[in-house]
C-alpha angles and dihedrals in degrees: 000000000000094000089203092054090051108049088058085046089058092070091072108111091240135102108258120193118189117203111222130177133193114303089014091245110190123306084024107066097110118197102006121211126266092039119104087226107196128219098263092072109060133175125244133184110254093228088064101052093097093071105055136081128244141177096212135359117231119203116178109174118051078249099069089046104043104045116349095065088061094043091053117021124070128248083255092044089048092066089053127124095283125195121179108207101208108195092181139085113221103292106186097042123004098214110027104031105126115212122246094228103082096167114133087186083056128087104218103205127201140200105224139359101254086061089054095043097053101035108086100225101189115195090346114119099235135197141169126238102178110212124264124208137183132214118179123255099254083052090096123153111246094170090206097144120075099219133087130231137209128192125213137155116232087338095164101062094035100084131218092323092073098034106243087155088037086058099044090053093057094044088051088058103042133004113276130170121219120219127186150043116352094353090132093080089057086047086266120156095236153237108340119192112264085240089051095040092092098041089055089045098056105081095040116101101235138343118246118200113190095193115134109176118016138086124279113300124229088227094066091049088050100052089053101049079053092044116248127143109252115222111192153143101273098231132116119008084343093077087068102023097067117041116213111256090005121065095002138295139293130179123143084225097095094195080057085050090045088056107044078048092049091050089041088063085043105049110039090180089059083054100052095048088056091051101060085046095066104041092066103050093050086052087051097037106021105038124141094224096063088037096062084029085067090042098054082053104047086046086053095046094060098033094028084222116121122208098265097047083051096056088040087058093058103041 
């Protein structure tokens, strides 16, 4: 599940076994393409899962909770340490909307505040963990291009929520790129490989994200660890994320949004203000280090086994 996600979770010093099956249907597609997977996260048949041995169980879609880990795991392995890794904010009602995790010997972790905030966790112990993200270092914002991008999986079949109007509005006022999954059939440029995303990010203006209603997205984190200005609604985790007239702008007026993009392609210098801006805070907010640094924790907290006990155990 969510190949991006994974791949920055793989940096944690800890063993990860994916189960897979035939024809890798969702929740079951292992190592996806386009990610450098290193040797710590390994792919297992489902059917063989019983038979091995774990610290914790991590579940991250209501489907893994809710039936495949009975289908797969055994009754022992079912008492495990158990975290459930929720990447959405409530989708059928934002403020009553109980989770389907009610565990109080879970951790339900979530990826930003705003998701806490509105889900409503019942008796289930809950924690963040913000994401953290890497670029590499060559991967540096020019903003010589006076255009902005924005970057969306499958945005045009996934309705309001994601923006897809929201988007074409803002097109038809400046000039603005669209990257990602299915972005051909909105006159996008396509789906880039998550090790080539930054490069292809640097010389654009500012980044525009249309979401109204999701978490985060790792593409927001991504552009400002490269260094672009981040334009937005300023609705869910972006309110807090971009700080206006320093890392960006965010308003839920989208004439307000045209013309701060629209000042931004006139006035590079704005622009590199705002990137730098913006870098800084992603490396503060955003790093990698603190990001495998909550997630040890979190991981201790359920198993009571640290990294380096881990590691002893297995010498």
């Amino acid at each position: 599940m969510h190949g991006s996600y994974l791949w920055y979770l793989s940096h944690v010093p800890h063993e990860i076994v994916m189960p897979i099956r035939e024809g890798r249907p969702e929740g079951y597609g292992g190592r996806l393409p386009g990610f450098a997977w290193p040797d710590n996260l390994s792919e297992v048949p489902a059917e063989a899962v019983k038979d091995m041995q774990f610290d914790a169980v991590l579940t991250q879609s209501h489907r893994n909770w809710t039936i495949d880990r009975h289908e797969i795991l055994s009754a022992e392995q079912l008492r495990l340490p158990r975290l459930h890794l929720e990447h959405d904010p409530p989708l059928m009602h934002p403020t009553e909307e109980r989770h389907p995790v009610d565990d109080p010997g879970a951790l339900l972790v979530h990826v930003t505040a705003f998701n806490e905030l509105m889900w409503d966790s019942g008796r289930t112990p809950t924690r963040v963990i913000e994401h953290g993200v890497t670029v590499p270092d060559d991967a540096v914002w020019t903003g010589e291009r006076p255009r902005g991008i924005t970057v969306v999986n499958d945005l045009p079949t996934r309705g309001r929520r994601i923006g897809a109007d929201v988007f074409q509005r803002a097109r038809d006022a400046v000039p603005l790129d669209l990257l990602g999954m299915g972005s051909t059939a909105m006159g996008g440029l396509g789906q880039v490989p998550l090790a080539d995303l930054p490069y292809r990010l640097a010389d654009y203006r500012f980044f525009f994200n249309p979401i109204r209603y999701t978490s985060l997205g790792l593409a927001v984190c991504e552009a400002m660890m490269a260094g672009l200005p981040i334009v937005g609604l300023a609705t869910t985790e972006m309110s807090s994320a971009v700080e206006n007239g320093v890392s960006g702008w965010v308003d839920t007026r989208e004439h307000v949004l045209h013309d701060h993009m629209r000042r931004l392609i006139a006035d590079p210098a704005e622009a590199r203000m705002l990137s730098q801006g913006a870098a800084r805070i992603a490396r503060q907010r955003f790093g990698i280090d603190r990001f495998v640094a909550d997630w040890c924790d979190a991981l201790a907290e359920v198993t009571g086994i640290r990294p380096i006990e881990r590691m002893a155990a297995h010498a």
